[in-house]
C-alpha positions in Angstrom: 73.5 33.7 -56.1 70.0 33.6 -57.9 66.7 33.6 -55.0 63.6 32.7 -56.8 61.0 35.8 -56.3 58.5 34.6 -53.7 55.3 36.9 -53.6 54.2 37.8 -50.4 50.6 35.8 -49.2 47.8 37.5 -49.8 45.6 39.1 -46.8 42.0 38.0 -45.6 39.8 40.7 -46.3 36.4 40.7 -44.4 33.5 43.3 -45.6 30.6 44.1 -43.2 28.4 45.8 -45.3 25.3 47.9 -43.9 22.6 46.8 -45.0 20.2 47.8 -42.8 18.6 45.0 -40.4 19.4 42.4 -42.8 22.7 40.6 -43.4 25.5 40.5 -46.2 29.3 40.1 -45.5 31.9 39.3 -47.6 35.0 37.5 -47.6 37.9 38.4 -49.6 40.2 35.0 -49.2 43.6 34.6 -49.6 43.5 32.4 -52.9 41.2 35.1 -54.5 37.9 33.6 -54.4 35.5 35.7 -52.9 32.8 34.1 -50.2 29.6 36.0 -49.3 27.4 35.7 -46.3 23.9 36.5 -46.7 22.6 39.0 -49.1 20.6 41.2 -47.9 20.4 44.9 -49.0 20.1 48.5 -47.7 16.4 49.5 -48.1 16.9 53.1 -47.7 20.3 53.6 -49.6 19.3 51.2 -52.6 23.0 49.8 -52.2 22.7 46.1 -53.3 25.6 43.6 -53.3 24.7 42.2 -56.8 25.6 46.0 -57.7 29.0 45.4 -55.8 29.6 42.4 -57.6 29.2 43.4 -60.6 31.3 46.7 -60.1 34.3 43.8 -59.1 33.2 41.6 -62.4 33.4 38.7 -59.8 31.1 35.9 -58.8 31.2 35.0 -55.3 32.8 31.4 -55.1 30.3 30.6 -52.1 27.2 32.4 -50.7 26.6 31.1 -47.4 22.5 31.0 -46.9 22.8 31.6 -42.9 19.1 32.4 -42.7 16.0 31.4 -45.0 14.4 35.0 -44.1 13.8 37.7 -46.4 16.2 40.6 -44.3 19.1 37.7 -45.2 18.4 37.2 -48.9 16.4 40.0 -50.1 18.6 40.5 -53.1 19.3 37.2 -54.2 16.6 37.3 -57.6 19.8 40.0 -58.9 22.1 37.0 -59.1 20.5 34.9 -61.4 21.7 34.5 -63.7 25.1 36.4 -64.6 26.1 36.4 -60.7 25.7 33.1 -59.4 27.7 31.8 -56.9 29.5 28.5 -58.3 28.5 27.1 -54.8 26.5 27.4 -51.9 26.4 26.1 -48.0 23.2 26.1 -46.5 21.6 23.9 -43.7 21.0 21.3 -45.5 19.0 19.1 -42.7 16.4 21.5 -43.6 13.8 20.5 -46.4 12.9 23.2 -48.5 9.4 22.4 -48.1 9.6 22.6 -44.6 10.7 26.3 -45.6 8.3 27.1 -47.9 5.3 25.8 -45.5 6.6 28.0 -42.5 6.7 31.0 -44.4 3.0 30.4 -46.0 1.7 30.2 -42.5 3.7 32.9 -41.0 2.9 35.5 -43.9 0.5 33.5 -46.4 3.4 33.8 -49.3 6.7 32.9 -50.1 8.9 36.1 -50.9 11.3 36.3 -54.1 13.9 35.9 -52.3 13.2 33.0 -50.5 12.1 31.4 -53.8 15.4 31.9 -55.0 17.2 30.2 -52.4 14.9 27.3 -52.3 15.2 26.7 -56.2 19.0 26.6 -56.0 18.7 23.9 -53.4 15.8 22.1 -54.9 17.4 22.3 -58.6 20.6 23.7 -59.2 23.2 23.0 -56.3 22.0 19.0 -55.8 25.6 17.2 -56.4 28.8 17.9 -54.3 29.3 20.7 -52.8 32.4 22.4 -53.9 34.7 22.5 -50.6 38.2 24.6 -52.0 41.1 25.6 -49.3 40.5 29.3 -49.8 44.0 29.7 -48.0 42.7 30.0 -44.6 40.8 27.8 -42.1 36.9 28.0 -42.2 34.1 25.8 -40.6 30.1 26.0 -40.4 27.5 24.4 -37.3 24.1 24.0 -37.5 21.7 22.6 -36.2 18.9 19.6 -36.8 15.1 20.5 -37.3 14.6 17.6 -34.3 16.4 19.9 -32.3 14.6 23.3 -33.3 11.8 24.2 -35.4 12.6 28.0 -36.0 14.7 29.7 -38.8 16.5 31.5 -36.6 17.9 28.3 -34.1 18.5 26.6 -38.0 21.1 29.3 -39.0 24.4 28.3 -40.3 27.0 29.5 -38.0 30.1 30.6 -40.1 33.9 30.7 -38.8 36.5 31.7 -40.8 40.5 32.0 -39.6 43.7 33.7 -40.6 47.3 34.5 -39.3 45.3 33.2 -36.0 42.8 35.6 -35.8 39.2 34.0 -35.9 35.8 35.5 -37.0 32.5 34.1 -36.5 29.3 34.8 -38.0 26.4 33.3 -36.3 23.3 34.2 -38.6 20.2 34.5 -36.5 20.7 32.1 -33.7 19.0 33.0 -30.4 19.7 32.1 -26.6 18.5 28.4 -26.8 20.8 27.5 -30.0 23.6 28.9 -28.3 23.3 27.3 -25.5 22.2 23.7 -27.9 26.2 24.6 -29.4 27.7 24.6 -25.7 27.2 21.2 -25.6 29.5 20.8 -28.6 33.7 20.5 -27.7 34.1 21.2 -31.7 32.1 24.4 -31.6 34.1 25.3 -28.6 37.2 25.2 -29.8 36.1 27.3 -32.7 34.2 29.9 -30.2 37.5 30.1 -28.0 39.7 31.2 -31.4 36.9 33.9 -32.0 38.5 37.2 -32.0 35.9 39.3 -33.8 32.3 37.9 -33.1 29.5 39.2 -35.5 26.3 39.5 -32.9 23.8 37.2 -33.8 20.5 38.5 -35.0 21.4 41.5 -34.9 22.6 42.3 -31.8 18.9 42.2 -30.5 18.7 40.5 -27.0 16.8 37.6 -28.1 20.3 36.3 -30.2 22.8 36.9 -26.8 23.7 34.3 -24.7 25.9 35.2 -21.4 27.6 31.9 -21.9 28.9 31.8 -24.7 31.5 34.3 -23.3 32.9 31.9 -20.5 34.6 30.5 -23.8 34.8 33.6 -26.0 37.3 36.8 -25.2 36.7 38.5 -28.5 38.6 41.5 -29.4 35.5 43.0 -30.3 31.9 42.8 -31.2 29.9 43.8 -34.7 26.7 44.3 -34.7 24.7 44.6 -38.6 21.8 46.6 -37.7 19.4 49.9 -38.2 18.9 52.6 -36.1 17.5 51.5 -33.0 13.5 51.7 -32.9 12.8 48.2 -31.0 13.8 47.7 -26.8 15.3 44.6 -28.0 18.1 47.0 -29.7 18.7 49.3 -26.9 21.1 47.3 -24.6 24.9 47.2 -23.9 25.1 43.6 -23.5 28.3 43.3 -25.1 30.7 45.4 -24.2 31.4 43.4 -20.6 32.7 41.0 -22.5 35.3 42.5 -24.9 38.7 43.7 -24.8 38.4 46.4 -27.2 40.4 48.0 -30.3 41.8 50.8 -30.6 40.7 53.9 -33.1 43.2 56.3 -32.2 43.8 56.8 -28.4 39.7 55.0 -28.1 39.2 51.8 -27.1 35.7 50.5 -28.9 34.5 47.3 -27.8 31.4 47.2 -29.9 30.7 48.6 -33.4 27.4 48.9 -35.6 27.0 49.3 -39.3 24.3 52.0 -38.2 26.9 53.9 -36.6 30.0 52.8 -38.3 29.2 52.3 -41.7 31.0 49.7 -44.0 33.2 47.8 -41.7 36.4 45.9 -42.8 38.5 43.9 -41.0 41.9 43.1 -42.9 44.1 40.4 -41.6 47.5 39.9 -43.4 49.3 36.6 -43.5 51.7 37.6 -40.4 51.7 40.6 -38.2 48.1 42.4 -36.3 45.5 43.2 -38.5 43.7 46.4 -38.9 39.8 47.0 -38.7 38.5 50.3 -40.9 35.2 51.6 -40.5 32.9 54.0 -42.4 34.4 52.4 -45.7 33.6 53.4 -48.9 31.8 50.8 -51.1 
């Protein structure tokens, strides 16, 4: 009897890099393509995900713009132009020159980075956005700018699923856009699948919401951060909340890129997944 060869799925592969306080995640999906969140960069190391990139000889498929601020795009001029993504998902009830006005009053310029971002939305990604299968489940939430007025509350709010195990990545969002979401039974239903909840804005206490986890039991919490020199950082706010993992014979409930490193969660199509940390890049 001849049985056709049937390769085994592929695994969801999810990348926290450290970058410092600024944000940049990665994706590895099941079909291949590769979705980034945010691109920020590590200040002090010099490690750069358009370096990373290049190293795979891959363009990200999407790059998710969770947050018009600098600490979330600060490397974004190195894309253009060999590294583009072929899409992006961004708020996009949010006028870029809304953008560009808030950051000329808050600082008096616009930084690179931000230009960047504004130009792909203004000129470059204006038609359909490309919206593939990936092989897994994924979803983003915003919200309106007649419902907030801040960056931060604007954020896009990422979930991605695989083999049942759900990750969320909620940008910048503070208490009041948190609580905004509660209101929303889609949202819930994603926040109740969360297993692995990436702390928004990170992890300070402005971006927690006590809430949220009367619907959320995650595994664990990951916070993208630098060493702690702000009160808002010092806190243990999360770790009521979580179940925990464990790293042989210790039960973590909440890591940090400032303590952990690279952190990558793998999920394969059936069976538990595995989270690593201190990675090498």
């Amino acid at each position: 009897m001849n049985y056709a060869f049937q390769p085994q799925p592929k695994p969801m592969r999810v990348h926290i890099f450290d970058v410092e306080h600024g944000e940049c995640s990665a994706i590895e999906t099941p079909s291949g393509e590769l979705i980034l969140i945010g691109a920020g960069h590590n200040l002090s190391t010099n490690w750069k995900p358009s370096d990373w990139l290049k190293s795979r000889n891959q363009r990200p498929h999407c790059l998710v713009l969770s947050n018009l601020d600098r600490d979330h795009l600060s490397d974004l001029p190195s894309f253009e132009p060999g590294i583009r993504p072929v899409s992006i998902k961004h708020n996009n009830s949010v006028s870029p020159d809304w953008v560009e006005n808030l950051k000329i009053e808050e600082s008096g310029e616009v930084h690179d980075s931000i230009k960047t971002a504004l130009h792909w939305v203004r000129n470059v990604f204006t038609g359909e956005s490309i919206n593939p299968d990936y092989g897994m489940e994924k979803m983003f939430f915003y919200h309106s700018p007649t419902k907030f007025q801040d960056t931060n509350n604007l954020s896009v709010v990422t979930f991605v699923s695989y083999n049942n195990i759900g990750i969320m990545f909620p940008g910048d969002l503070e208490t009041a856009g948190w609580q905004e979401f509660l209101k929303d039974q889609n949202f819930l239903t994603y926040l109740r699948r969360t297993n692995i909840f990436i702390a928004s804005h990170h992890g300070r206490e402005g971006g927690y919401c006590k809430e949220v986890f009367d619907y959320c039991s995650p595994h664990a919490v990951i916070i993208s951060d630098k060493p702690v020199v702000h009160g808002t950082q010092d806190h243990d706010l999360y770790s009521q909340h979580c179940s925990g993992l464990d790293f042989s014979g210790t039960n973590r409930k909440v890591l940090t890129t400032r303590n952990d490193g690279k952190i990558t969660i793998e999920v394969p199509s059936t069976g538990s997944y595995t989270v690593y940390i201190n990675q090498a890049y």
